[in-house]
C-alpha positions as a Markdown table, in Angstrom:
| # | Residue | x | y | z |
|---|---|---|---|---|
| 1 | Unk | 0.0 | 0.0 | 0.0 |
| 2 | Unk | 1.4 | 3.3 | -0.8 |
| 3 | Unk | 0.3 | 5.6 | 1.0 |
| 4 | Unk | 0.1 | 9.4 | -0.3 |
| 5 | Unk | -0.7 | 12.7 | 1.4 |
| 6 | Unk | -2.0 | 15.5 | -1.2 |
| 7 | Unk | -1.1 | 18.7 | 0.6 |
| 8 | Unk | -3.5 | 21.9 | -1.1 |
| 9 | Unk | -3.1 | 25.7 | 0.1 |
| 10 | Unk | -6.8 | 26.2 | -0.3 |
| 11 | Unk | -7.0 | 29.5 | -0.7 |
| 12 | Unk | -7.5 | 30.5 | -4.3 |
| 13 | Unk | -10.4 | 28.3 | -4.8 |
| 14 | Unk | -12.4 | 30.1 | -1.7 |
| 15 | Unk | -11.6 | 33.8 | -3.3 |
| 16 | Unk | -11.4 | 33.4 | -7.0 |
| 17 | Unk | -14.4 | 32.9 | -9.3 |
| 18 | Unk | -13.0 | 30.6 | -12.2 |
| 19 | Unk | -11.0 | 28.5 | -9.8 |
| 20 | Unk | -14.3 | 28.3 | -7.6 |
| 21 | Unk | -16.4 | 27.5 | -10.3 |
| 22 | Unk | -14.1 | 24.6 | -11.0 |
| 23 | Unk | -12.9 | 23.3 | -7.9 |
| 24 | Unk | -15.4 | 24.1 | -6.1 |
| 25 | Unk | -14.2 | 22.1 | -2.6 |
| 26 | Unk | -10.8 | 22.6 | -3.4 |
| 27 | Unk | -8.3 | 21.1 | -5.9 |
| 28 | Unk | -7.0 | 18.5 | -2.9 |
| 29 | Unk | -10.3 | 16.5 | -3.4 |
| 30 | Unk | -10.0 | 16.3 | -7.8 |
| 31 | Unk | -6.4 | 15.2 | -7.0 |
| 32 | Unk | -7.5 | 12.8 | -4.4 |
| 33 | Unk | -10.2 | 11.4 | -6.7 |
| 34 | Unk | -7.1 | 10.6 | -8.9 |
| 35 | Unk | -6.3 | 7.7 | -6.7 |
| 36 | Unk | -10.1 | 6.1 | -6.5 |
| 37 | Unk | -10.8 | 2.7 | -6.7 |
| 38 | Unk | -6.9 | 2.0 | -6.6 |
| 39 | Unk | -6.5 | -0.1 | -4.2 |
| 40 | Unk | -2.6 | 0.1 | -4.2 |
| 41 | Unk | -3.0 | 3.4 | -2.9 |
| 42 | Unk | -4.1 | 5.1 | 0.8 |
| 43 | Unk | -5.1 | 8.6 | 0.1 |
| 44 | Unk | -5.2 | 11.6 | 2.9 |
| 45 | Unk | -5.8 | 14.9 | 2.4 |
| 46 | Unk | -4.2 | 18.5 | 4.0 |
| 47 | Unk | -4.5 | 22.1 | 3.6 |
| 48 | Unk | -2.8 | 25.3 | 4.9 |
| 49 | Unk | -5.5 | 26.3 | 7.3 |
| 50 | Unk | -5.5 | 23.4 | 9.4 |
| 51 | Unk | -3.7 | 23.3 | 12.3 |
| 52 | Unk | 0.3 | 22.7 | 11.4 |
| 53 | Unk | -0.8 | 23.6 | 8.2 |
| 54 | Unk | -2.3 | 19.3 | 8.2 |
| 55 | Unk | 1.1 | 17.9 | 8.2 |
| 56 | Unk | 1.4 | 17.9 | 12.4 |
| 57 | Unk | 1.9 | 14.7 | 14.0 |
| 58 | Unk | 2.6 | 11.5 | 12.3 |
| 59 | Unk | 1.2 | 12.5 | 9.4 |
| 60 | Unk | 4.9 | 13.1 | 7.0 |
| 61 | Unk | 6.5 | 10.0 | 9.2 |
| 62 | Unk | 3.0 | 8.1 | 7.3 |
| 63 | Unk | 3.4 | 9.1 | 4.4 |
| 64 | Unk | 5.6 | 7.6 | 0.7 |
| 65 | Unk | 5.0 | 9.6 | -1.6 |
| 66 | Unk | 3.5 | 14.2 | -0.9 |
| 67 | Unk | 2.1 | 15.7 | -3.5 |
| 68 | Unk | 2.1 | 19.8 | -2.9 |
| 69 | Unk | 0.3 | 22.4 | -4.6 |
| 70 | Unk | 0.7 | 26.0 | -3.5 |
| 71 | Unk | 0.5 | 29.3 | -5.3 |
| 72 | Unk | 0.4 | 32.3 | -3.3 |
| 73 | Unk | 0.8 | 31.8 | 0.1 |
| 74 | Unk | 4.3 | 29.7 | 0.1 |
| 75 | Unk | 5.8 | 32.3 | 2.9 |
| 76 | Unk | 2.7 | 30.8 | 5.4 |
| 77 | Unk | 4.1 | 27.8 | 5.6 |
| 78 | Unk | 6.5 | 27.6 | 8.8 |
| 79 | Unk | 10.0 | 27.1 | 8.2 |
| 80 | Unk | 9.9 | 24.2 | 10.3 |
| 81 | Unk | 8.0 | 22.4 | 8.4 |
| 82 | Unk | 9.4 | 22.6 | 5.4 |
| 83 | Unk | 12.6 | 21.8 | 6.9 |
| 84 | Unk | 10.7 | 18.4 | 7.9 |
| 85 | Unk | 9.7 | 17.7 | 4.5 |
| 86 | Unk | 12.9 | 18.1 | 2.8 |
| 87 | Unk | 14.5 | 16.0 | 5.8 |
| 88 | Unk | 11.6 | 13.0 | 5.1 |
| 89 | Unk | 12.7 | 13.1 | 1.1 |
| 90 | Unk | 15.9 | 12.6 | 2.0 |
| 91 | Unk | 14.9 | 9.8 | 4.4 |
| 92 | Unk | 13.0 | 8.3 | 1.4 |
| 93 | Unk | 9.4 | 10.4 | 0.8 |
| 94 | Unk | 8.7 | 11.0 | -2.3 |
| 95 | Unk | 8.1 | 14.4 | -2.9 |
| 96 | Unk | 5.6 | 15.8 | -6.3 |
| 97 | Unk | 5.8 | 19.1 | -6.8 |
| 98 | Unk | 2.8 | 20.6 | -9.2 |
| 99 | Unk | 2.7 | 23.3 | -11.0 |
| 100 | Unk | 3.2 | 26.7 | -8.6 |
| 101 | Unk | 5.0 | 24.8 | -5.7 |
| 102 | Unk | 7.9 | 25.5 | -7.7 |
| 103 | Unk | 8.1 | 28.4 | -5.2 |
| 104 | Unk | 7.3 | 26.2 | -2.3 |
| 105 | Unk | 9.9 | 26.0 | 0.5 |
| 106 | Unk | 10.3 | 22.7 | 0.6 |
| 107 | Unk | 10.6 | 22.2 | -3.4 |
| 108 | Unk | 13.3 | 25.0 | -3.1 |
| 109 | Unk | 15.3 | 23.9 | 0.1 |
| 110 | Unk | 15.7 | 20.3 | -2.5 |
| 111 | Unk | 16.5 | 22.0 | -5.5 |
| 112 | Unk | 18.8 | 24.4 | -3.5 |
| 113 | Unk | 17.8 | 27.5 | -6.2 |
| 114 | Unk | 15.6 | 30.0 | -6.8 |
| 115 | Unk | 13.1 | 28.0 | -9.3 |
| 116 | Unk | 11.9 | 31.0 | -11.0 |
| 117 | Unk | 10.6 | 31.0 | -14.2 |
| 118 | Unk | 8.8 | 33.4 | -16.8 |
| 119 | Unk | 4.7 | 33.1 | -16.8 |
| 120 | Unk | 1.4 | 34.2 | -18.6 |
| 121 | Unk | -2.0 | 33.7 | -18.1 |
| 122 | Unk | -3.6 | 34.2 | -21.2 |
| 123 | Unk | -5.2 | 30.5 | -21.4 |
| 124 | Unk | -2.7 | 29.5 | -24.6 |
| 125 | Unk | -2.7 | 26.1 | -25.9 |
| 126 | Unk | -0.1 | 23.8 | -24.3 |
| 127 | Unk | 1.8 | 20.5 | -25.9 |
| 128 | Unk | 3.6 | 18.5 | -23.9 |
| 129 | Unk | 6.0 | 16.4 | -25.6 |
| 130 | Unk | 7.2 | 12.9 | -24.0 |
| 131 | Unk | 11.0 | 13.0 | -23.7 |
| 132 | Unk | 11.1 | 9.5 | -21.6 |
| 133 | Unk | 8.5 | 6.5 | -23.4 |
| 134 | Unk | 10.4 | 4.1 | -21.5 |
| 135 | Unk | 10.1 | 6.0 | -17.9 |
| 136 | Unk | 7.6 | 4.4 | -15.3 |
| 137 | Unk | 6.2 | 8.0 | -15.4 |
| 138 | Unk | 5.1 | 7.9 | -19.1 |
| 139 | Unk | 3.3 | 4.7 | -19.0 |
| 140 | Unk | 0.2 | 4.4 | -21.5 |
| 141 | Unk | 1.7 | 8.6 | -22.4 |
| 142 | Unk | 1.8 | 8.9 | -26.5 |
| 143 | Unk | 4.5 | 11.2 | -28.3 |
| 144 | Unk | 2.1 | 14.3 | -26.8 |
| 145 | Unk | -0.4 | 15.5 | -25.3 |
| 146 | Unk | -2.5 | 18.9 | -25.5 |
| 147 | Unk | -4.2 | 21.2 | -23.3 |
| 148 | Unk | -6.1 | 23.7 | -24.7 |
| 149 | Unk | -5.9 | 26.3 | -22.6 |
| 150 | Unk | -3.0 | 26.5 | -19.5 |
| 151 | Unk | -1.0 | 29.3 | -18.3 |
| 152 | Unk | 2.2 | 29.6 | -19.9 |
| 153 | Unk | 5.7 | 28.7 | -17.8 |
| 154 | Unk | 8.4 | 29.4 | -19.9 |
| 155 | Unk | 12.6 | 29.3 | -19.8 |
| 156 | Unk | 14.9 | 29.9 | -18.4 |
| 157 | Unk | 13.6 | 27.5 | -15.0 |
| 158 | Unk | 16.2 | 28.2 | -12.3 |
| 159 | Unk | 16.6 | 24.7 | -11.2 |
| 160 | Unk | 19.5 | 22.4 | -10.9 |
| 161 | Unk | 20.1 | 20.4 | -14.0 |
| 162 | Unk | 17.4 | 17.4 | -13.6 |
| 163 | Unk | 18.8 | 13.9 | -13.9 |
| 164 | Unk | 16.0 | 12.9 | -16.2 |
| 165 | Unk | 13.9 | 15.7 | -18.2 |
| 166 | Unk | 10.3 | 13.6 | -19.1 |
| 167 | Unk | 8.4 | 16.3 | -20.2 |
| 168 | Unk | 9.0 | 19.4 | -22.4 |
| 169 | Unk | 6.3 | 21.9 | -23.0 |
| 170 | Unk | 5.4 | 23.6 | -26.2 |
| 171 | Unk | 3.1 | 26.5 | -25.8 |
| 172 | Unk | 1.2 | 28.8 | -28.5 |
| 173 | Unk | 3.1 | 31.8 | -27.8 |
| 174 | Unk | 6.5 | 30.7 | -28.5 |
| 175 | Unk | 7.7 | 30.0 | -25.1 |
| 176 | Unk | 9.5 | 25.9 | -24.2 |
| 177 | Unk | 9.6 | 24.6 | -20.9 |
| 178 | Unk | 11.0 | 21.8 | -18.5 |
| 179 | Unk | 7.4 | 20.5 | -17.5 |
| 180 | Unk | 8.2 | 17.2 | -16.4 |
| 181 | Unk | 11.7 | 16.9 | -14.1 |
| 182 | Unk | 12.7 | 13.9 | -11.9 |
| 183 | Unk | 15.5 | 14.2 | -9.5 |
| 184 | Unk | 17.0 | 11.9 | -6.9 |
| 185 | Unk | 17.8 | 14.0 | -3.5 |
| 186 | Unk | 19.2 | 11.7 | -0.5 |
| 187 | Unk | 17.0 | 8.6 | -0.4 |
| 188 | Unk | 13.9 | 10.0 | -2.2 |
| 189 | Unk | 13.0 | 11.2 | -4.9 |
| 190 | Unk | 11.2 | 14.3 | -6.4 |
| 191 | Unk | 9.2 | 15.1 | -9.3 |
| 192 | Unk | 8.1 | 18.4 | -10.6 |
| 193 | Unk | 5.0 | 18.8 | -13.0 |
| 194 | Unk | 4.1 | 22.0 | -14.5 |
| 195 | Unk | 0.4 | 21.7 | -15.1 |
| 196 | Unk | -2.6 | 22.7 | -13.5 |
| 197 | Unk | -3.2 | 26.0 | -13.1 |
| 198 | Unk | -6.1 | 26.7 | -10.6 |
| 199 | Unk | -8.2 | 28.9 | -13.6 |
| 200 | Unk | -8.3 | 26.0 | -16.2 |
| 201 | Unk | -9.8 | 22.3 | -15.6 |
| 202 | Unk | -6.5 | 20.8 | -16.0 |
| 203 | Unk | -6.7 | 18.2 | -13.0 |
| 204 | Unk | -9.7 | 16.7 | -15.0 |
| 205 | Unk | -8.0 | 15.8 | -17.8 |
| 206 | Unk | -7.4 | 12.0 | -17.9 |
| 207 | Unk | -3.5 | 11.6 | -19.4 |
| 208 | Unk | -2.5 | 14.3 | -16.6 |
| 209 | Unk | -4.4 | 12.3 | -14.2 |
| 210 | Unk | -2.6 | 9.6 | -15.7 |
| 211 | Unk | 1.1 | 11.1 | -15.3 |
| 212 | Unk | 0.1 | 11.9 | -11.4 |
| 213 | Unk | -1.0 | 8.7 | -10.5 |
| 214 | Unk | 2.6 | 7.1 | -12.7 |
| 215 | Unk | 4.7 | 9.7 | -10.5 |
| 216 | Unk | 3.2 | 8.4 | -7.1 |
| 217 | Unk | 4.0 | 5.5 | -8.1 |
| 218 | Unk | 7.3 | 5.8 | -9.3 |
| 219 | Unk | 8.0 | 8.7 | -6.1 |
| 220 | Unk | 7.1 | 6.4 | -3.4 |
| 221 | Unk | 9.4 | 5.7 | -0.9 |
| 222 | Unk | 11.2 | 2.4 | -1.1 |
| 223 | Unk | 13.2 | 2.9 | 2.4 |
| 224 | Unk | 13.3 | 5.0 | 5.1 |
| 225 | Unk | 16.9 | 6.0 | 6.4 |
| 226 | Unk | 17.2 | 8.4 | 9.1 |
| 227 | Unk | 19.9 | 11.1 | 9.1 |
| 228 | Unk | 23.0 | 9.3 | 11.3 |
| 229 | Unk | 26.7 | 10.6 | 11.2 |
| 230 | Unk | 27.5 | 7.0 | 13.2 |
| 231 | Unk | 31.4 | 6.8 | 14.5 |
| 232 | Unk | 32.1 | 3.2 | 13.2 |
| 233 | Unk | 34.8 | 2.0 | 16.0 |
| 234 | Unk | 35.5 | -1.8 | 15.2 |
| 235 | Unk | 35.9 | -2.3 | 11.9 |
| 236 | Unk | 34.8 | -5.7 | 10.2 |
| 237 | Unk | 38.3 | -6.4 | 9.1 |
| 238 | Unk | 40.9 | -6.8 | 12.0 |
| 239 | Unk | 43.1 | -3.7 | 11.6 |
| 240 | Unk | 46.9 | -4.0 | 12.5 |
């Protein structure tokens, strides 16, 4: 069972029309719906307003695979916590960053950069070409796919080089961009996915649904290895 926390800020969909219209109880329950009827998934869900912003406890020490969408609100989250989350990656989380938690603190504290980009939000058409048909990420992906209307992210992406690029973006304005980006940090590993802008009904669309539920699988953690900096005194070998 793998079990995967879907952490939303909650906060666009309660104060702006289009993204209420479409989400109306958030984007964290379209994401969790994702996961449905799968049984080799466990699903929770948690949003900034809760108390520890839902991520208190037990929950990250519960959790393989955290899949984070934020937008606006990225300084709410305590420092503390995002310190947590990049410690669990590199313990063995997996770690799915969409779309705007590029800025996110704990997406940043991996990536060790300032992950800015150039943006527009004009609702342009956007292909997204599959660099990886052999990665457990693009399973049942064609060459493309198209949305027809997404907010552009475009070059240059201030993020370390990825070890595997899976998706590139195409979009009707000119503009090309990492969309897809798989990196290994410590024991876990992270994957950024570009999109799903709040304003446009991308979570609803089947082959993104698709990629999600690939990268939970692929993200999920596969051990758990606590930070240790053990001194070793007997060695195996007898040392003369």
């Amino acid at each position: 069972m793998i079990r995967v926390t879907i952490w939303n800020e909650f906060r666009d969909e309660k104060v702006e029309a289009e993204a209420a219209e479409l989400y109306p109880d958030g984007m964290h329950p379209v994401l969790a719906s994702i996961f449905a009827g799968d049984e080799r998934f466990s699903v929770r869900t948690a949003t900034l307003d809760e108390p520890e912003a839902g991520l208190g406890g037990s929950v990250l020490d519960e959790t393989d695979v955290l899949l984070w969408w934020g937008h606006k609100h990225h300084d709410e989250v305590p420092d503390e916590l995002a310190r947590r989350v990049q410690s669990r990656v590199l313990e063995g989380m997996g770690l799915i960053a969409l779309h705007s938690a590029h800025f996110s603190k704990p997406f940043k504290l991996l990536m060790g950069t300032h992950c800015s980009l150039r943006w527009r939000r004009i609702g342009e058409r956007e292909r997204v070409w599959n660099l990886a048909p052999s990665h457990p990420i693009t399973a049942g992906i064609g060459d493309y796919f198209e949305l027809d209307a997404s907010e552009m992210y475009g070059e240059r992406f201030d993020i370390p080089e990825p070890d595997q690029t899976i998706f590139i973006s195409w979009f009707a304005g000119g503009e090309v961009f990492r969309s897809g980006c798989a990196w290994q940090r410590g024991n876990g590993r992270v994957f950024y996915f570009s999109p799903g802008d709040q304003a446009y009904p991308i979570y609803y669309d089947e082959t993104v649904r698709r990629v999600i539920l690939n990268a939970s699988e692929w993200c999920a953690a596969r051990v758990r290895i606590p930070f240790a900096v053990p001194n070793i005194k007997d060695p195996i070998e007898p040392v003369t």
